[in-house]
C-alpha positions, 0 to 999 in steps of 0.5 A, a space after each residue: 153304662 161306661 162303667 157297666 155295659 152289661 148293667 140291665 137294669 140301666 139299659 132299660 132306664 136309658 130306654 125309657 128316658 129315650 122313650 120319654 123324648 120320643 126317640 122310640 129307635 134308640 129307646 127299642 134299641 136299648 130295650 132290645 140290649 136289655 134283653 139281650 143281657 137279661 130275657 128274664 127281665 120283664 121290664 124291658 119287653 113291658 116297654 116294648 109293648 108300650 111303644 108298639 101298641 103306641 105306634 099302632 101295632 097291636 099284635 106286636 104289642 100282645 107278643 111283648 106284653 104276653 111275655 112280659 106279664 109271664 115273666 112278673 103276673 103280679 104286675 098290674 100295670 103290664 096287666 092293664 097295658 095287655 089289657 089295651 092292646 087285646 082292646 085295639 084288637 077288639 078283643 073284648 072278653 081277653 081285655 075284661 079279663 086282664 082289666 080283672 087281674 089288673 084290679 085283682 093287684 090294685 083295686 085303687 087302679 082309677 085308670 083300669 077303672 076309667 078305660 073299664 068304664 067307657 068300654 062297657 058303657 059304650 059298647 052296650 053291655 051295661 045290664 050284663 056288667 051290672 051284677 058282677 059289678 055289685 058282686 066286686 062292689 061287695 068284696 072290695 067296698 067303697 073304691 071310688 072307680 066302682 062307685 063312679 061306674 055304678 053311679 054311671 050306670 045306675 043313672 043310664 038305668 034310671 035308677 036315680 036313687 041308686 046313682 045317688 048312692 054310688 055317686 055319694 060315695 064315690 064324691 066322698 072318698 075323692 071328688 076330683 076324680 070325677 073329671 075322669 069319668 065326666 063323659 059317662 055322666 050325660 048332664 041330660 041325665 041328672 035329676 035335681 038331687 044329682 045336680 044339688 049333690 054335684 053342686 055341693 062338691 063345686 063340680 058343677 
């Protein structure tokens, strides 16, 4: 920057290096510099976002990101994170909608898949979600965060030969990514083809 005050794009990097050591006043500071330089930038207002949705301020957070994913659409990870901060809000229909376009660009995208998961299982809308959910499994097949949510929600269901399916699927394609939808798998719930299934994979 000595050399290149006006560089914007090492602006931003020396924000997120100051964002990274949680020094979030000069991480902003620099943000806020970048944009100064260059408002087209996405960047710089993505992590803006990102430190006001972390510091409990939600609806700040939705001003940065709603302008940072205007500025780059074709970013999923500002669509997951403006997904976030609609969910602090508990805005759930705005938060399914940008997990959406989010899996629309990355369908591998296991965090999307992850926080999509607890959301609907937890909040109760598991037999409203379960036919879009089989409609997106059809389009996009044998994604592990789909498999893993199907097998979940089949096996709250009761329908154990389904959860078996899914899950065989999922285990098959990358196991260890179990561990991140472990909490929408109660053990209460498994019957002794799911347990000999997981025991196959060492999970268990």
């Amino acid at each position: 920057l000595e050399n290149e005050p006006d560089n914007f794009e090492a602006m931003t990097y020396l924000a997120e290096c100051y964002e990274k050591t949680n020094d979030l006043v000069l991480a902003k500071k620099y943000y806020h510099e970048a944009i100064d330089l260059a408002p087209e930038y996405a960047d710089p207002w993505f992590g803006l976002g990102i430190i006001a949705l972390e510091s409990g301020s939600p609806d700040d957070s939705l001003i940065f990101l709603r302008k940072a994913v205007r500025l780059d659409d074709e970013n999923p990870e500002i669509w997951y994170m403006l997904g976030k901060a609609h969910y602090a809000k508990n805005e759930k229909k705005d938060t399914l909608r940008c997990f959406r376009e989010a899996l629309k660009l990355d369908a591998y995208y296991n965090e999307v898949w992850t926080d999509l998961g607890r959301m609907i299982l937890f909040d109760g809308f598991v037999l409203k979600a379960l036919p879009y959910l089989e409609k997106a499994y059809k389009i996009i097949g044998d994604v592990p965060g789909i498999n893993y949510i199907l097998a979940s929600y089949y096996l709250h269901c009761g329908s154990m030969e389904k959860a078996y399916k899914h899950l065989s699927l999922a285990l098959d394609v990358d196991k260890e990514l179990f561990r991140d939808f472990h909490d929408i798998f109660p053990v209460h719930l498994f019957n002794r083809k799911i347990k000999k299934l997981l025991d196959n994979y060492n999970i268990l």
